[in-house]
Phi, psi and omega in degrees: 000139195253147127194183201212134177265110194264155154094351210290179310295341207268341196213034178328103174234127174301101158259161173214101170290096176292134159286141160295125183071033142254155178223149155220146128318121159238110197307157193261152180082010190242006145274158205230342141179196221176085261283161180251046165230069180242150189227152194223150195231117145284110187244155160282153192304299166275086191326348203224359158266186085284330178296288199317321191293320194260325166285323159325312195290277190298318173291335209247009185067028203229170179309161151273313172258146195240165155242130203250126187243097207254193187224126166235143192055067179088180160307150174219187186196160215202132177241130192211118145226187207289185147273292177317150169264144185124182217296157166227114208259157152270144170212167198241116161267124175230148165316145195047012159201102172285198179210151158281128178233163170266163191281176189083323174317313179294157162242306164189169174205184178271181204283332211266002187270129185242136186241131167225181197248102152295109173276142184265002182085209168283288199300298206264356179290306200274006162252357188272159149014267166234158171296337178253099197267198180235143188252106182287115166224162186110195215213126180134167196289130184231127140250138177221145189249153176241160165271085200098210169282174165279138111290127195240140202232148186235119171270117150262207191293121165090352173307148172220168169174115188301178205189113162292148188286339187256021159256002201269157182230282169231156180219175171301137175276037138264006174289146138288129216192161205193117166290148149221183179289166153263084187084179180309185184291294174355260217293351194288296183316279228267308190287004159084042168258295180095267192247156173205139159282101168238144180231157194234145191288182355280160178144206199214152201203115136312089201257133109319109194293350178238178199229110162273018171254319171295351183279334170301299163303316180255022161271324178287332185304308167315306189266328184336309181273336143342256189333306182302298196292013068024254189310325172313285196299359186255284198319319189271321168289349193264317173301310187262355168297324206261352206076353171278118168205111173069012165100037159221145173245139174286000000 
């Protein structure tokens, strides 16, 4: 299977030129168009689980159902992108080395690539993100998307390296790895970090350069006062249609 990552980093869009009777997996809603003899199948995300499919669904933040893209009569070709604006990487899934994904992460693979909902427990959930990433396994092509850019870090053996939880997007699942404070209660509170991942080598670790809760935070900083006053002239016109303001009646 052929395809080109267009656009990089900021506005990242996948094509992918299919051969007959190759398909890619795709997260639903991520397509963007499409040859018109590509024939598209809606499926639960794990054909032969419904469990692995609704855990996936509910724990891990991703559809239940995908769509599977075949090439029918020649080539086709397929377009696909994220929701975030920003980058989208390739990776190699082989047996006995998977990938940790943060949720949200996936986009598409090929078929044999399999996702399920890793529990990280107490020591490693409950300061995180969510209690759950995803646990990438099989053989075959995984693209995953970021927020910004990839920045990709290579650890060797006994190498570490913290990570804000909301910038980390994936590492190998043979690393070791621990939520943890950032610095003391102080800094943890006070230092705009919060939570941090460090993980340890050897394998590869996938950083997203942007933060969407800080991308969050300062959109509201921005609009915040837009808005009440807003929602204020919608309450005071809605008050005097009913005779109603501030709990008196005219």
């Amino acid at each position: 299977m052929e395809y080109e990552i267009k656009y990089q980093p900021a506005y990242s869009l996948l094509e992918v030129n299919l051969e007959p009777n190759e398909s890619i997996v795709a997260e639903a809603g991520a397509m963007v168009y499409m040859t018109p003899n590509i024939k598209v199948e809606t499926r639960k995300r794990e054909k032969k689980s419904l469990w692995k499919s609704l855990k996936t669904t509910l724990l891990g933040a991703e559809s239940f159902f995908v769509n599977e893209y075949f090439a029918e009569k020649g080539n086709g070709k397929v377009g696909f992108v994220p929701a975030p604006v920003g980058d989208i990487k390739h990776l190699k899934v082989k047996p006995g080395k998977g990938l940790i994904l943060q949720k949200s992460a996936y986009i598409a693979s090929t078929n044999d690539v399999h996702l399920d909902t890793q529990w990280q427990g107490f020591t490693k959930g409950i300061f995180g993100q969510s209690f759950f990433m995803l646990k990438v396994s099989g053989q075959g092509d995984l693209f995953v998307n970021a927020f910004g850019a990839i920045d990709q870090h290579s650890l060797g053996a006994g190498e570490s390296l913290i990570v804000d939880n909301y910038h980390l997007v994936a590492f190998d699942d043979v690393c070791q790895y621990k939520v943890k404070k950032f610095g003391g209660l102080k800094s943890t509170i006070l230092g705009g970090e919060g939570l941090v991942t460090e993980i340890q080598g050897p394998g590869e670790v996938y950083i997203q350069t942007k933060n969407v809760r800080e991308f969050a935070d300062w959109l509201w900083e921005l609009l915040h006062r837009r808005v009440e006053e807003t929602a204020g002239r919608v309450s005071g016109e809605k008050g005097q249609k009913t005779g109603f303001s501030f709990g008196r009646r005219f």
